[in-house]
Phi, psi and omega in degrees: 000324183281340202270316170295328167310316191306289176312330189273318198276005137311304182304316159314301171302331195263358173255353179264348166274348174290314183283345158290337169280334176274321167300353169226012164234337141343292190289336178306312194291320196286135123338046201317317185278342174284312191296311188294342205255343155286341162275283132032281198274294192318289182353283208312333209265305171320304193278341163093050173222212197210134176188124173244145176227168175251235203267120167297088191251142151254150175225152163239042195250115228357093174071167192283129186247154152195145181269122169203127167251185195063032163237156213222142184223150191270175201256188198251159191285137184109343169235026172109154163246030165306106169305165196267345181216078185240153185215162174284339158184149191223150194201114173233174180227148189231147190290141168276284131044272172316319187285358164279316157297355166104006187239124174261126178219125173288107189297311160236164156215153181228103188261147165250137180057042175262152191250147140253120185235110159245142211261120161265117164295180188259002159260036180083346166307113183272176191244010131287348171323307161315341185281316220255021179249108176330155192258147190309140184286126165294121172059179187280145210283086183326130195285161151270096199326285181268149188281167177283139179239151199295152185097321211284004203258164184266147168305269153296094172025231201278358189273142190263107197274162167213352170186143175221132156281107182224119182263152141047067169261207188185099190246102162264118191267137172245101177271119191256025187272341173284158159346281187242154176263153199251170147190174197204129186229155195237129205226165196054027171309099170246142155233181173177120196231154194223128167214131166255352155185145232280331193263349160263138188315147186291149166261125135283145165187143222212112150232149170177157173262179174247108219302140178083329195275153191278323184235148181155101154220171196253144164218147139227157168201151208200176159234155190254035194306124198239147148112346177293181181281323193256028198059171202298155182213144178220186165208128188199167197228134179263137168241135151237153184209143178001066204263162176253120197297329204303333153314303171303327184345301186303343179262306188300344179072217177139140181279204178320323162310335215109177175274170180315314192248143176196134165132181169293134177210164177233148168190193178228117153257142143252158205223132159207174189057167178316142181311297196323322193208060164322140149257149167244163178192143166176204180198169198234143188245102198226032134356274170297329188298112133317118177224134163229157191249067209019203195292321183295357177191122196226171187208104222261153174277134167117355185263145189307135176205134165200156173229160182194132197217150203250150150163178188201129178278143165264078192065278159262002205241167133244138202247096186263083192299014182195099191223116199241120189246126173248121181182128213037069186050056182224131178251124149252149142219168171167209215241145167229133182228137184232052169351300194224113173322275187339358205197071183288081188228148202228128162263162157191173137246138190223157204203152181193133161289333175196149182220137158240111158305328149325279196296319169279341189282129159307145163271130182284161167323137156294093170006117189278147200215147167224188192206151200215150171001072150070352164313138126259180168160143181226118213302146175286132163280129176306126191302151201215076186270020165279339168272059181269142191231001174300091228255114169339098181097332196293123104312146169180151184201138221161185167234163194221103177255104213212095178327327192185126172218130177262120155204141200034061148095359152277152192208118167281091205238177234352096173308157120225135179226123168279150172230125193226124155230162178183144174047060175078012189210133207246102185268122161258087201302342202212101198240107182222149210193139151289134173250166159354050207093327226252185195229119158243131138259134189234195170187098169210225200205151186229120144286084206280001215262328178277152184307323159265105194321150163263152178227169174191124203201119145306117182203110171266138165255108181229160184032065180273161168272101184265014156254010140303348182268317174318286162343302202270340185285004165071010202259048201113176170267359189272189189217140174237123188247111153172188190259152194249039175279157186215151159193147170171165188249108172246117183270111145222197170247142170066157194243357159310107195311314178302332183288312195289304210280326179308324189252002223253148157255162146155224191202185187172186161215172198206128182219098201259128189238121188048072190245181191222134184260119174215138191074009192256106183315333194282347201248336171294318165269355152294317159310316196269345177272298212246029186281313195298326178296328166286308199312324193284343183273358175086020165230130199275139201189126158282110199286000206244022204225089172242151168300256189243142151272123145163172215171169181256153204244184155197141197213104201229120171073014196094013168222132196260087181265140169213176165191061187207349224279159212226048163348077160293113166235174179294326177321318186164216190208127160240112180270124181262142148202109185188216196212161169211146190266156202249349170290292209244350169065048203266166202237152168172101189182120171291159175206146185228119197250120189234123172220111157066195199297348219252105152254132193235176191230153171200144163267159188191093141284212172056228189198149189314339172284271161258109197252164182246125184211126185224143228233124166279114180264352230279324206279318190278329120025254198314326186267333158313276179327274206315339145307318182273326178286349189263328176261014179206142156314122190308001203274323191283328177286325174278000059085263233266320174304309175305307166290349170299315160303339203268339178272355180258343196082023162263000000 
């Protein structure tokens, strides 16, 4: 028995010195360039590319191993001659067992330093597609005991990945489906994928930065399922942590200013089901974010921001059956349908309990206004579609629903709004809304494409409150109480209150009914001029009480001209005609008061705050003289005239 232990462990000794001579004379012996130019070869015909490598080692030292560098895998005909892959070297160790059997399964692999480049084309294509597609059936189709089931099929014909590695990678996407092509590549790329057997899903875990940003990084991990019919299906979760838009630029673009976005954001997607019709869902933390929106809507880094969002892509399109925007204690939500990337047309519904435009709007520059005989006005900018902010080809149409909208001390409630944009210009067909009591319909149009939005809007108003509408347009201390109807049409620039009022045209009518006048100084010194004069004619009269206002309007650069506006009582009429600026709020209007036989004139300047009202005597003047000549001799009467002028102002 001892004799035997001895010969077998002699037998031992002398096969574990065989397999060490053979682990260190076996690779010197292989022909390493016939192996490298059949792997090569075996690869290229799997993946249906051109792939070249370089120099081969193989070791067998715990277990069978191989080295090889310098590889390169070509990109599919049609995406350029950039390659879709090279890396500096992969070092893998394969099971012996399986290799005997004609099947390679990899235990580890370590690829270093690979670059990747992938492409979406402008007919909707990646230029990986082509990997993750069963190879065309040869000849008629053999039945199968079993059906396929997803995971079970090898990644590559026989070879079996069971773990991948990727150090210090570097993966760049080329998107050509745009005008001009963008692209945004992720650099310090460590991955790593586990598959434990051909019937189970691939593992992912994923870090990487975003190439250019000082900060940021991305993570994921998912499972992978390969080999369905319906293509590859995964379920994962995407991390960003302070990543920097600043990366992103080349997709967001940006006008003269710069882009929209800057500064840093955090967020989440999760991802599930087959890539065709992924579903997602995660939110975005944009917090940290600076955003503006041409001149009209900036958002400073540090103020509350967030989206959080629902959906499932449909084939070429996405569809966000849930997308919620929150900012400055403010919600919007609603639904987005994006039918096709490639074709940027969006449906949508959007619904907010409440908005203050105050709070969203930036404020703009103020207006250069000069003043002429007591005028103001400030000239329009010329539209400028060379600053265009407008994004080429993006469609989108939809509603807009909003319970309560605020803005300069007005309030607009059940909002419903139509929406139509396309190439930079944003039509609203159908605009209804409670105003200030009153009942609105509107229709109008946003030019975004020049650097200040252009505006233009149809709009009737009936039977409204017209002292919340005094108060917030700020045009004195007085109060107007009555009902309101309106209709006019108005052209401004910019969407900033000094901007709107400053540029705005158009034209209208205004019809005010059983209203009341109070505090309003210009009518307090008009009553104090020309009361006494009625009084001698024997008529008593409230000037601040009227049946109906009204009249038709023109409204050019911010001054509101008229010249019918009409006061009516039983008493009589006062007819107004001049103009008044909606800038410096300046008064320049004649007004002519007729009671009974007695008619008086008044000039009324100054500006609605201190109006000026100077009483026209030239007409009780001209019937005063006409008096005198008639009970007095001309020698005597005139006297008496001369002193009339100088109390008349002649």
């Amino acid at each position: 028995m001892t004799r035997l232990v001895k010969w077998g462990g002699i037998v031992l000794g002398g096969l574990l010195l065989l397999a060490v001579l053979a682990a260190a004379v076996l690779p010197s012996l292989v022909n390493l360039e016939r192996y490298r130019t059949l792997l090569a070869q075996r690869v290229g015909k799997t993946l249906g590319r051109e792939v070249t490598l370089g120099a081969l080692r193989i070791s067998l030292w715990r277990g069978v191993g191989a080295e090889v560098e310098g590889i390169q895998v070509g990109q599919a005909p049609g995406f350029g001659a950039e390659p879709l892959l090279s890396a500096e070297a992969l070092r893998v160790s394969v099971q012996l067992l399986p290799l005997l059997q004609g099947q390679v399964k990899v235990t580890s692999a370590v690829l270093e330093r690979p670059r990747v480049r992938l492409v979406h084309a402008q007919d909707g294509h990646w230029s990986v597609d082509d990997l993750f597609k069963g190879p065309a059936p040869q000849g008629p189709a053999r039945p199968q005991v079993e059906g396929t089931r997803p995971g079970k099929a090898p990644l590559l014909g026989g070879l079996v990945l069971s773990q991948l590695a990727v150090r210090n990678g570097e993966i760049t996407l080329v998107e050509q489906s745009q005008s001009a092509p963008v692209s945004v590549t992720l650099a310090d790329l460590d991955l790593t994928l586990r598959q434990s057997s051909p019937s189970d899903p691939i593992e992912l875990r994923s870090r990487a930065r975003l190439a250019g940003a000082v900060i940021g990084q991305i993570e994921a991990k998912a499972q992978i399922v390969l080999g369905d019919r319906n293509g590859p299906s995964l379920d994962g979760t995407a991390t960003l942590a302070g990543v920097e838009f600043k990366a992103w630029q080349a997709v967001l673009g940006g006008g003269q200013d710069g882009p929209p976005l800057k500064g840093p954001f955090s967020g989440e997607v999760r991802l599930a089901g087959p890539l065709a019709r992924t579903a997602f869902s995660g939110s975005l933390n944009l917090k940290p974010t600076g955003i503006r929106i041409g001149g009209a809507f900036q958002k400073s880094a540090g103020e509350d921001g967030q989206v959080t969002f629902q959906g499932q892509r449909e084939d070429r399109g996405l569809r966000f059956t849930k997308l919620s925007v929150a900012f400055r204690d403010m919600t919007l939500e609603g639904t987005v349908h994006l039918p096709d990337v490639r074709v940027p047309r969006i449906t949508f519904t959007a619904a907010s309990p409440q908005l203050r435009l105050d709070r969203l709007l930036a404020p703009g520059p103020a207006p250069q206004t000069r003043t002429s005989s007591g005028l103001a006005w400030a000239a329009a900018p010329s539209p400028d579609v060379s600053a265009s902010g407008g994004a080429a080809g993006l469609s989108s149409q939809g509603r807009v629903n909003v319970g309560e909208l605020t803005y300069k001390g007005l309030t607009w409630s059940g909002v419903e709004v139509a929406v139509r944009y396309r190439d930079g210009v944003l039509q609203l067909p159908d605009i209804r809304a409670t105003f200030v009591q009153g009942t609105l319909r509107a229709k109008g149009e946003v030019d975004l494409r020049p650097k200040i939005p252009h505006v233009s809007l149809t709009s009737r108003l009936e039977k409204a409150a017209t002292e919340p509408l005094v108060k917030a347009l700020a045009l004195g201390s007085w109060k107007l109480t009555s009902g309101l109807d309106f209709d006019g049409q108005t052209e401004f620039a910019g969407l900033a209150w000094p901007d709107a009022l400053g540029t705005a045209s158009g034209s209208g009518a205004i019809l005010l009914r059983q209203g009341r006048l109070t505090d309003y100084r210009p009518l307090d010194r008009l009553a104090e001029a020309i009361g006494p004069f009625l009084a001698a004619q024997g008529v008593h009269v409230r000037l601040n009480e009227f049946d109906q206002l009204g009249g038709h309007y023109t409204l050019d650069k911010g001054v509101v001209r008229t010249t019918d506006l009409t006061l009516t009582k039983p008493e009589g009429t006062i007819t107004a005609v001049g103009a008044l600026g909606l800038l410096d709020l300046s008064l320049d209007f004649d007004v002519v008061a007729k009671f009974g036989r007695a008619t008086m004139e008044a000039k009324v300047t100054g500006t609605t705050a201190q109006p000026v009202v100077v009483p026209k005597t030239a007409r009780l003047q001209r019937r005063f003289e006409t008096e005198l000549d008639k009970i007095l001799p001309e020698g005597q009467s005139r006297p008496l005239k001369e002193l009339f002028k100088g109390l008349f102002g002649r």
